[in-house]
N, C-alpha and C positions, 0 to 999 in steps of 0.2 A: 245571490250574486255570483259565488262562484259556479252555480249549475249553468246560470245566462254567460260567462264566459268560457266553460267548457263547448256548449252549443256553439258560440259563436268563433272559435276555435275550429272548430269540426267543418262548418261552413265556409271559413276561409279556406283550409286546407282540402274542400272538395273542388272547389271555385281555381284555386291553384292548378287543381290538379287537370281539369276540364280546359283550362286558359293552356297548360300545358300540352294539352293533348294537340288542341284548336292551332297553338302553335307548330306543334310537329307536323300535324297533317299542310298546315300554307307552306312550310318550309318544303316539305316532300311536293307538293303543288310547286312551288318555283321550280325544283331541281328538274321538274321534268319536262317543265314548258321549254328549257332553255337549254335541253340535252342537243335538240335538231334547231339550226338557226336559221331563220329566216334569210332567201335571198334577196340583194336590190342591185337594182340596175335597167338593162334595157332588154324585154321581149316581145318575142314576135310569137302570138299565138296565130295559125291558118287551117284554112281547109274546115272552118267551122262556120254551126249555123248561129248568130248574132241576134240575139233577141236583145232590138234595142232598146224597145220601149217607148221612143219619139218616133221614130223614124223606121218603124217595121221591122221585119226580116229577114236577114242577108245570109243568102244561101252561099257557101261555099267563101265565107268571107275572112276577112283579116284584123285582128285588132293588135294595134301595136302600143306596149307600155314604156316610157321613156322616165324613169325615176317617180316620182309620185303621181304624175297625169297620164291619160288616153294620149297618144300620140296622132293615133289613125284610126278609123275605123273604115270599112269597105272593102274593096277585092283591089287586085294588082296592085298590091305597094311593093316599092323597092325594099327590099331588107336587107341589109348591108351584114358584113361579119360582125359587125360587134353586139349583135343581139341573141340571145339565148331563144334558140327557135323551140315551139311547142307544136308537133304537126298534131292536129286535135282532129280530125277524119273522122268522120262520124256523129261529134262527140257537138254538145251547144255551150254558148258561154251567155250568161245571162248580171245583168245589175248585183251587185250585191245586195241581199236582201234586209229590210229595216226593220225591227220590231219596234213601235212607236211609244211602247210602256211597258217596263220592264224594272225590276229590282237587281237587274243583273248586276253584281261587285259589292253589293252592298251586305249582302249576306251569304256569309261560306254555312256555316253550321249551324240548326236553328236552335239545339239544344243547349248550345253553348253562346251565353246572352254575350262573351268579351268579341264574337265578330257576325254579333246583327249592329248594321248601322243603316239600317232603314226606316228606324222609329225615334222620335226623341219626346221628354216628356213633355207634356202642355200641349196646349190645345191648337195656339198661333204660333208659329217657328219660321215666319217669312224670310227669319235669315238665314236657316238651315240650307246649305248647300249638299247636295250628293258628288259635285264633283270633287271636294276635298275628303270623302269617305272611299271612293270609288279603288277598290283591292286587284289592282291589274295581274296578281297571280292568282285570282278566284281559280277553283278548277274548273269552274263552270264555264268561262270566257271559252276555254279550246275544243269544249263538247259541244259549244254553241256553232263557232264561226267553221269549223269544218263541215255545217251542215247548211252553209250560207248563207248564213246570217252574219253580217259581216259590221255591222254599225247596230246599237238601240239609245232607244231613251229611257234611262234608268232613273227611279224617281225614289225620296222619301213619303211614306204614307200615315203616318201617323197623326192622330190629332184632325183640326179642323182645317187649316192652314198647312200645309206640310213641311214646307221648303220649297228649296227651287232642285228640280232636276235637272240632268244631264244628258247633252248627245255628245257619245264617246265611238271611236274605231274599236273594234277590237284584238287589237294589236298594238302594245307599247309594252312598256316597263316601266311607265309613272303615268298618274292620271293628266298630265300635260301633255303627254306624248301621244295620247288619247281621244286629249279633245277634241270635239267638231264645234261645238257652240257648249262653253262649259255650264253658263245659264241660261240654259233651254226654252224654259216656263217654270210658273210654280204650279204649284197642285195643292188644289182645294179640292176636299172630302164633303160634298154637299149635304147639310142635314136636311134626314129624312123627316115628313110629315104623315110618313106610314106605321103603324107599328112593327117594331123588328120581326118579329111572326106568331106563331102557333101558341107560343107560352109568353108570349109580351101582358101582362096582365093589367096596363093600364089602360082607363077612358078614351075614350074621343077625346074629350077636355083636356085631359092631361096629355094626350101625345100632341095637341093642339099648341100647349102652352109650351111645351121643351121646344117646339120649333119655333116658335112666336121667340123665345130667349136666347136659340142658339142664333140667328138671324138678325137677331137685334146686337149680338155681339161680333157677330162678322160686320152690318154695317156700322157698327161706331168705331172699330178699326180700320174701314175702309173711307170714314168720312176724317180722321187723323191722319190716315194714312194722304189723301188729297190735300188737305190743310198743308201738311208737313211740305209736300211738292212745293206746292207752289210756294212759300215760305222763304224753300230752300232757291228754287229757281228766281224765286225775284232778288234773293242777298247777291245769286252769281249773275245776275244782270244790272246790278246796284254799280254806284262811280265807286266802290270801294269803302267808304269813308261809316257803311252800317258795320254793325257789332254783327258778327257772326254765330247764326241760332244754334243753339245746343244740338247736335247729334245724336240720334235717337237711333240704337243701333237694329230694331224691328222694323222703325217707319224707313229710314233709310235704304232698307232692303225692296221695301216696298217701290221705290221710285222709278225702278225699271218696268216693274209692272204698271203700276199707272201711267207712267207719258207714252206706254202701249210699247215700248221695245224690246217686249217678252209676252208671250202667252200665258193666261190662265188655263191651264187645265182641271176643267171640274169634273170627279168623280162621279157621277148619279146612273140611275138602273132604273128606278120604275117612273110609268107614265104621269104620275100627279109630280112625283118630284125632279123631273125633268123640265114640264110646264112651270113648274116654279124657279128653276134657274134659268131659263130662258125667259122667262119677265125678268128676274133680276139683270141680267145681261146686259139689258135691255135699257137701263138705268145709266148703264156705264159706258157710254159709244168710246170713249175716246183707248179704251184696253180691247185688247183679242181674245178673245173665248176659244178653248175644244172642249166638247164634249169627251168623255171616252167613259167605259163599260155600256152604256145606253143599252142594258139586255130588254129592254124593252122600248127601244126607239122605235121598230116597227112601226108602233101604234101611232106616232106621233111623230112618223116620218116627214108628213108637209110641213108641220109646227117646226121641226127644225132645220128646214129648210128656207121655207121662209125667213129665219134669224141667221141665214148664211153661218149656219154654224159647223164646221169639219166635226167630225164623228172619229177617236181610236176603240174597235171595235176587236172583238175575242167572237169566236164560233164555238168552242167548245164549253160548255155549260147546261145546264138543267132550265128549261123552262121556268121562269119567275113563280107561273101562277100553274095549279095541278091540273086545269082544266084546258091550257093551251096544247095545241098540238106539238110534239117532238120534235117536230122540223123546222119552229120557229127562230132558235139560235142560229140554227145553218143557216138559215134564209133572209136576218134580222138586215147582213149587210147588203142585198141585193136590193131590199126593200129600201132601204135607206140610200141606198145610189140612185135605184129609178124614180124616186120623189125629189132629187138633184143634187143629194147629200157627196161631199166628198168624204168617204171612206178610206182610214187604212187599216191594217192590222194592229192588233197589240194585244199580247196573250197577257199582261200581268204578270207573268210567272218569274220562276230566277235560277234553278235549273233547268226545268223545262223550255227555256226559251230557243232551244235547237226545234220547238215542234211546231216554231211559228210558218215554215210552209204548208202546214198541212195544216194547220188556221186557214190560210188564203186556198189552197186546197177545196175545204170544204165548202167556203163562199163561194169558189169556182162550183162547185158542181148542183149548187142550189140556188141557180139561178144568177150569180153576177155574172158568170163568164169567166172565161180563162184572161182574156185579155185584161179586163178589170180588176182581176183576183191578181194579176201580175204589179199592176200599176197601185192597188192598194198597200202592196206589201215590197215599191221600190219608189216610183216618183210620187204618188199622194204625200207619202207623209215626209218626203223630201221638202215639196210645197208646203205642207203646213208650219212645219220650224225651218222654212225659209231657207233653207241648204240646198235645193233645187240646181244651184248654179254648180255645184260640187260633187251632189250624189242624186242616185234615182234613175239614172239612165247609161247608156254608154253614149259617150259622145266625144270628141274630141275636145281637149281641155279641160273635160271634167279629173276628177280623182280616180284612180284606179283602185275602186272596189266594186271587181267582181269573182265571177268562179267560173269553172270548167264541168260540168256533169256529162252522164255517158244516156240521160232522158232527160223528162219531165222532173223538176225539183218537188214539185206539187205533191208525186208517189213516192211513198216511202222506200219504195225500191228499188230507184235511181239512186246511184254512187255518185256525189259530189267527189272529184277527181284532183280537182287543184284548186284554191282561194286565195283570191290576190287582196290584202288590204292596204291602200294606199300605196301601191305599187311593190311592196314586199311580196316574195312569194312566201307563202304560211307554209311553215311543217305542216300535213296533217296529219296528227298526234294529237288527242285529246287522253284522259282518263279512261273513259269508253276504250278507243283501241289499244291501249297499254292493258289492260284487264282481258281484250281478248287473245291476244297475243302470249299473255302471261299463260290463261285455262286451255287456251288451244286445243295444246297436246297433253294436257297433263296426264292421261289417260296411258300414253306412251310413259312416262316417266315413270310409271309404279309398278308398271311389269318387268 
């Protein structure tokens, strides 16, 4: 007894000490987001080339920001003195860019379990939300959006069922001040009827039957789940006078998803278990499916077109199978937009998600196109979570997120120069330039 309470001593006091550390590092992450502040007001960015996105090209053109919206976009506007002029001469201003699934806020340190909250336990979590987890002093948020990435969809992944994710700006100081759509869609982890790989050491039969039980326990959550709706919808269309059904705080969650006012996003990657969520899909007309990871959509590009189904897609990854060719990842999105798929970006990742231009990048140069690669990674996935009206494009009235670069965002070598989120202009200051700035010169300092 007392060895089992000296251990479990030892464990709290490690667990402290790591919670402590996890603590010092968000606190030093705030102090330094919020050293340079954010400006707002009225600007006049000119003399720049406008990649709209709807509406083509505008060489030598103007976009003017007036508090949170596009003001103008085009050539010869009046600019009055009260606007904060940007002569941008040379320089292009393009959409802020969307990564469409992402863990971004949800996890700082993955060493330390007190700030992952991208996973919860059990298997169905329909009511797990990401946007009450979502840590607006991640340090990751300022490494991100200085590289224009300016909005994502941040999801929990855990389990079968996950939660509902979120589309957030990335610029606030609470996850309200954040939000674009705080329940975005949910995300379901589609079980596999493959075996997991090289060392999976069960049957046919048996990887047969773990899918036959995990499917049988997705639909009998999903046929409570419909029972519950309409349950709930006929008491709130009743003269009053019924007893009001018990609250069921899983299925209840469920209800957005069902009457279709939220997307399902299903997880899946190989060819058989793709074909099998797309039959299941198929069951459910009255809800909205995306696919996303599909690394092997390719194969099964008409299949999911035909099921009108949008695709969130990643470029960087290993061929599923040892015997495909190398260049199937790069090329998975181009294949899946010319069989009629809507494509966007989305790396998955949660600090990395600064390197989703060169996600769209590589689809560009393997075949979608630059134009496409653009549209994948600002209006597609605008359109798909129905934000379209607000972001994805420059336009008048929409939201002001975008940025200033001195090239292509596409090459890693082009300087993202200024980021506008929701018409703030962003410090840029990330982690990243405070570490360069810090080693510089260190070299001078020791002599």
């Amino acid at each position: 007894m007392m060895v089992s309470l000296v251990m479990m001593k030892k464990k709290y006091l490690k667990a402290f000490a790591l919670s402590g550390i996890a603590v010092f590092l968000l606190a030093t992450t705030a102090q330094a987001q919020i050293t340079e502040k954010a400006e707002f007001g009225k600007f006049a960015i000119t003399n720049v080339t406008v990649h709209t996105v709807i509406d083509g090209v505008i060489e030598g053109g103007v976009v003017l920001i007036n508090g949170e919206e596009i003001e103008f976009v085009g050539r010869n506007a009046r600019i009055t003195s009260d606007y904060q002029h940007i002569d941008a001469s040379g320089k292009h201003v393009y959409p802020g860019f969307m990564d469409a699934g992402t863990q971004l806020g949800l996890q700082e340190i993955g060493a330390v379990q007190v700030t992952r909250d991208q996973a919860e336990l059990g298997e169905f979590n329909p009511h797990v939300r990401a946007f009450t987890a979502i840590n607006p002093s991640s340090v990751s948020i300022p490494v991100t959006r200085v590289n224009g990435v300016t909005h994502v969809v941040s999801m929990p992944v855990s389990g079968r069922l996950s939660g509902k994710a979120t589309l957030i700006d990335l610029y606030g100081y609470t996850p309200d001040s954040m939000a674009i759509s705080p329940n975005a869609a949910m995300h379901l982890n589609w079980p596999t009827a493959m075996k997991r790989g090289p060392h999976d050491q069960r049957s046919d039969k048996e990887v047969e039957e773990a899918y036959q039980k995990n499917i049988k326990q997705l639909n009998d959550l999903w046929e409570r789940a419909v029972f519950y709706n309409e349950m709930m919808e006929s008491y709130q269309e009743g003269s009053g006078d019924q007893e009001r059904p018990e609250v069921q705080k899983k299925l209840e969650a469920m209800r957005e998803v069902i009457s279709g006012n939220i997307p399902v996003i299903i997880s899946v990657d190989q060819k058989k278990d793709i074909l099998n969520a797309i039959a299941w899909t198929e069951k459910h007309p009255k809800t909205h499916f995306i696919l996303a990871g599909v690394q092997e959509g390719w194969r099964v590009a008409d299949e999911i077109a035909e099921a009108d189904l949008p695709c969130l897609v990643s470029t960087l990854y290993t061929p599923e199978r040892d015997y495909d060719n190398y260049q199937r990842p790069y090329q998975n999105p181009a294949m899946l937009h010319k069989a009629g798929v809507k494509v966007a970006i989305a790396t998955g990742e949660i600090e990395n998600v600064r390197n989703a231009p060169y996600h769209a990048g590589y689809a560009a140069t393997y075949g979608l196109g630059r134009e496409e690669a653009l549209k994948a990674i600002t209006l597609n996935p605008a359109e798909i979570f129905g934000v379209d009206d607000k972001l994805g494009s420059i336009a008048k009235g929409k939201q002001a997120n975008l940025f200033i670069s001195d090239g292509d965002p596409f090459e890693p070598m082009t300087q993202i120069e200024q980021v506008f989120i929701r018409g703030y202009k962003i410090p840029m200051v990330s982690r990243h330039s405070q570490l360069y700035e810090e080693y510089l010169n260190r070299g001078a300092e020791t002599n």
